[in-house]
C-alpha positions in Angstrom: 112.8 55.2 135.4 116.7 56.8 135.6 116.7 58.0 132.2 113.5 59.5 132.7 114.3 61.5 135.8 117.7 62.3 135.1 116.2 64.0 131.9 113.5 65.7 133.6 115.6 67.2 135.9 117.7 68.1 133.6 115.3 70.3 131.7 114.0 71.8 135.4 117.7 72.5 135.8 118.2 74.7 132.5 114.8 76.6 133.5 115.5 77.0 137.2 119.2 78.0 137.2 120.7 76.4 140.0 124.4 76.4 140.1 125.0 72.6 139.7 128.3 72.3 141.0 131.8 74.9 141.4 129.5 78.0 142.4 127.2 79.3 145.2 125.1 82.8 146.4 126.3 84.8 149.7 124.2 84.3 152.7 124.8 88.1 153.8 127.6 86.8 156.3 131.4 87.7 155.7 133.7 86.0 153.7 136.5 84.6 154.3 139.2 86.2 152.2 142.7 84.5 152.1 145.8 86.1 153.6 148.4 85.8 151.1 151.7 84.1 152.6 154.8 85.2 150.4 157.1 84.6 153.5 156.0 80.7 154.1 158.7 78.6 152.6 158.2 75.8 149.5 158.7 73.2 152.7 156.4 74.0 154.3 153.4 74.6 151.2 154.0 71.4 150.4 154.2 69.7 153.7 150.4 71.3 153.7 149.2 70.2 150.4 150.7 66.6 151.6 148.7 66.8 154.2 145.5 67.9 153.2 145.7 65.4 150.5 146.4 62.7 152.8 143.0 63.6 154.6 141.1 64.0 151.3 142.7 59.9 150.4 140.9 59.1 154.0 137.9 60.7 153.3 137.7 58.7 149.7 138.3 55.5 151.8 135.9 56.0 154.3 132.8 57.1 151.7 134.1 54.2 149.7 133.0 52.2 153.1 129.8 53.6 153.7 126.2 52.9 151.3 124.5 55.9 153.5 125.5 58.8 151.5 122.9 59.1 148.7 122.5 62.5 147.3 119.6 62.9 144.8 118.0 65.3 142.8 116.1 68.3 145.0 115.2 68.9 148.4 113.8 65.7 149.1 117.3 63.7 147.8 119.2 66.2 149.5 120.8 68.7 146.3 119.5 71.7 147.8 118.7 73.5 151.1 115.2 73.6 152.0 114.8 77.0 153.3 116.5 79.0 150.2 117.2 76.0 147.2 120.8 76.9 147.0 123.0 73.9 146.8 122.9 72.0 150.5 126.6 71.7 152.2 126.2 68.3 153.5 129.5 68.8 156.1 126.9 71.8 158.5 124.0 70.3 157.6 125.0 66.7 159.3 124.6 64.6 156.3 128.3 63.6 156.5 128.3 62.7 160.1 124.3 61.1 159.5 125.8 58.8 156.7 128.4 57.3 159.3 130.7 59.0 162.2 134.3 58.5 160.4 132.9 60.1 157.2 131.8 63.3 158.6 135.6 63.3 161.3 136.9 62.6 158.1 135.5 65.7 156.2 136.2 67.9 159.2 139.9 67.4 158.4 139.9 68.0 155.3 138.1 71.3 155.7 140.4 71.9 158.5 143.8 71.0 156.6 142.3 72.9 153.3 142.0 76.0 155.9 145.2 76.1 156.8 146.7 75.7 153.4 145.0 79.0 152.5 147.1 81.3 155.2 149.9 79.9 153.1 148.2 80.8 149.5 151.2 82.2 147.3 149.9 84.5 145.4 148.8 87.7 146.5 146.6 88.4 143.4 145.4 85.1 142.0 143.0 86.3 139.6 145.3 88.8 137.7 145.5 88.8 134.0 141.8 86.6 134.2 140.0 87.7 130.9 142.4 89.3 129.5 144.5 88.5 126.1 147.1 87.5 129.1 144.9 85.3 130.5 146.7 82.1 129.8 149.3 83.4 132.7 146.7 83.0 134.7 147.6 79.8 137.4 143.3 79.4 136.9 143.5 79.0 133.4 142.9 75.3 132.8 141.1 72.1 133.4 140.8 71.4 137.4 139.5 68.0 138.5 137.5 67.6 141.7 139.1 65.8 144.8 136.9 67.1 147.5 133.6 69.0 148.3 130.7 69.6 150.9 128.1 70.9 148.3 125.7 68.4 147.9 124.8 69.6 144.1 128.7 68.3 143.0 128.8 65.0 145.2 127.6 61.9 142.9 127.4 58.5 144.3 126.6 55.4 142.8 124.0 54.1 145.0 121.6 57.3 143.8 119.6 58.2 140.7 122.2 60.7 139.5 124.7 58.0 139.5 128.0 58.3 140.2 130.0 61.0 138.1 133.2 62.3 137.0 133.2 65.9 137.8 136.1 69.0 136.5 135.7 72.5 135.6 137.8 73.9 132.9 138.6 77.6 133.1 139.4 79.9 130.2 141.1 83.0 131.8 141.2 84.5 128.0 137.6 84.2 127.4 136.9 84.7 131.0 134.6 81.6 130.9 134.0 78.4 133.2 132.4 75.1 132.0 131.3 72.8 134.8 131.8 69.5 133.6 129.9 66.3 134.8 130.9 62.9 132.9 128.6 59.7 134.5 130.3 56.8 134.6 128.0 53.9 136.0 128.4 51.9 132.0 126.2 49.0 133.4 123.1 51.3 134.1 123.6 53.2 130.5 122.5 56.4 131.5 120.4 58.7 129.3 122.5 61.5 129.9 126.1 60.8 129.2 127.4 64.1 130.0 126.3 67.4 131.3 128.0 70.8 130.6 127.6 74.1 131.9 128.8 77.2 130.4 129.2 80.4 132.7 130.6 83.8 132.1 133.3 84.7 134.8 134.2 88.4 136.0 137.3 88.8 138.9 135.3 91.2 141.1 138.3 91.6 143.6 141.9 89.7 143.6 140.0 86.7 145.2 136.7 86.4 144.1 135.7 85.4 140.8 131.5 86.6 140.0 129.4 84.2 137.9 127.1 84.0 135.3 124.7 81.4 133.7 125.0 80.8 129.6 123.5 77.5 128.7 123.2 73.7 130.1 124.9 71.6 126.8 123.1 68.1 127.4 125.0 64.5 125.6 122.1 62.1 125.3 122.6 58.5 124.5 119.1 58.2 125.2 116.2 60.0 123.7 113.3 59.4 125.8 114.1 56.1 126.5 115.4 55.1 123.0 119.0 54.1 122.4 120.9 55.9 119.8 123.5 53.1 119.2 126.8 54.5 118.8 125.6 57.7 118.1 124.3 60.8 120.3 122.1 63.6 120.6 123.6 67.2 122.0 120.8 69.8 123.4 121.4 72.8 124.3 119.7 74.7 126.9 119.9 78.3 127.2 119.9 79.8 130.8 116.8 82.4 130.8 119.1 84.5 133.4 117.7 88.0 132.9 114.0 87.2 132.6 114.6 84.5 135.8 115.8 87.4 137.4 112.9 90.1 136.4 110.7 87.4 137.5 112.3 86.7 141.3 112.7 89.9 141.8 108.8 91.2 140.8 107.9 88.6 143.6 110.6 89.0 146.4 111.2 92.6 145.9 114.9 92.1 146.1 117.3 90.7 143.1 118.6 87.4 143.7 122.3 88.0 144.8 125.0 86.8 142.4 126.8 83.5 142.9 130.4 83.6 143.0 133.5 81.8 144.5 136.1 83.0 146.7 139.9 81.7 145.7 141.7 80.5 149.3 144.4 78.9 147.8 146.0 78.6 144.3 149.2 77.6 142.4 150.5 75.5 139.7 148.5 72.2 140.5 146.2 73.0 143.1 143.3 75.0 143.9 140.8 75.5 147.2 138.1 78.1 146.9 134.8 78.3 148.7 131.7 79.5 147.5 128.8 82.1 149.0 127.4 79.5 150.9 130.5 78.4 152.6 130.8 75.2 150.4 134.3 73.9 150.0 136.3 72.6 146.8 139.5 71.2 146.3 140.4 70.6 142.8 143.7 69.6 140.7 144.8 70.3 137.7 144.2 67.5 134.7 143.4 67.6 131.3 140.6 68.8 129.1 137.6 66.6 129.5 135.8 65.5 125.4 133.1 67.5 124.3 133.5 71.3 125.4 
């Protein structure tokens, strides 16, 4: 029954448009835009970043302890928000803290420490040079692994039916492009879907804030409806009906669907904290490409 959900969902995915993972829409409420730090010394940066990776190593350890965090596909497994189907941020929704008490004091911290890192965010204008020929200056350019998150859409466990999942996003600041990468990694189950990928346009808006839009879902099937391909495997490719999605939400709302995005708190040569439109938080580290871009 995985193989047949995971690929069902998988084909609701590349019609509905949710942002699986790296993105998120504004809930109308302020963002919080980072205060760029040139004075704060190299010490003390890096006492941060010790820090806030010391929490993120606890956090790991206690999820590693607990069975009770089981995210799923939809509302009813716990993806996405009931009242607006955006991705669900497990920290202010309580799912952290229902799964066991040291988990959610755990991710507290690191949302704290990842806070505090941003006052002391080098770079003033993070998102210069982003889609131009330049773009490779760019300290976004590049393949970012995940370490930490609260959106519910990017958290894979093993104990689900998603499976648990290697997750990165690799940036192209010449193309001005993101790909949201998702590898599963639970070899005794053989999954049907190996891999997902997810191609966006990107556009800096401001210094911080980096606007997103939906391409295509880029599927690597080892399965095709329950039939193994051997060594082999299948690539699909589902185009993201964006405009007429949007034509079609708007007829029925009477308001356009606001644009997901993600605001940069923190950036330099290895690490990387931004949060999205719904106040979901990431921290990510550089690494190398993932296969099959």
């Amino acid at each position: 029954m995985r193989h047949r959900r995971r690929f069902g969902v998988l084909l609701g995915f590349a019609s509905l448009c949710y942002p699986l993972s790296f993105a998120g829409f504004p809930l109308g409420r302020s963002q919080v835009r980072p205060q760029c730090c040139l004075a704060a010394s190299l010490s003390e940066r890096e006492a941060a970043k010790r820090q806030l990776l010391g929490s993120i190593e606890a956090f790991q350890g206690a999820l590693n302890r607990t069975s009770d965090l089981s995210i799923d596909f939809g509302v009813k497994g716990g993806e996405l928000d009931k009242k607006d189907r955006a991705p669900a941020n497990l920290l202010s929704s309580g799912a952290f803290h229902r799964a066991s008490a040291g988990l959610g004091d755990c991710a507290e911290k690191v949302v704290e420490d990842a806070e505090r890192l941003a006052k002391l965010t080098p770079l003033e204008k993070p998102l210069e040079k982003f889609g131009t020929a330049e773009g490779k200056a760019c300290p976004l350019h590049g393949a970012w692994r995940l370490l930490f998150t609260t959106a519910a859409d990017a958290t894979f466990t093993k104990n689900s039916s998603r499976g648990a999942a290697r997750v990165c996003n690799v940036v192209d600041a010449v193309a001005g492009t993101v790909t949201n990468c998702i590898d599963f990694t639970d070899d005794s189950k053989a999954p049907a879907v190996e891999c997902l990928r997810v191609r966006l346009m990107a556009e800096a808006e401001t210094p911080q804030r980096l606007g997103l839009v939906f391409r295509f879902v880029r599927a690597r099937l080892a399965k095709f409806f329950g039939i193994p391909l051997g060594k082999r495997r299948l690539t699909l490719t589902f185009p993201v009906p964006g405009p007429l999605l949007t034509r079609v939400i708007t007829f029925f709302t009477r308001r356009a669907p606001p644009k997901p995005f993600f605001e940069l708190l923190y950036l330099d040569d290895n690490l990387r904290v931004h949060k999205t439109g719904q106040g979901n938080v990431f921290v990510q580290e550089k690494t190398t490409l993932p296969p099959y871009l």
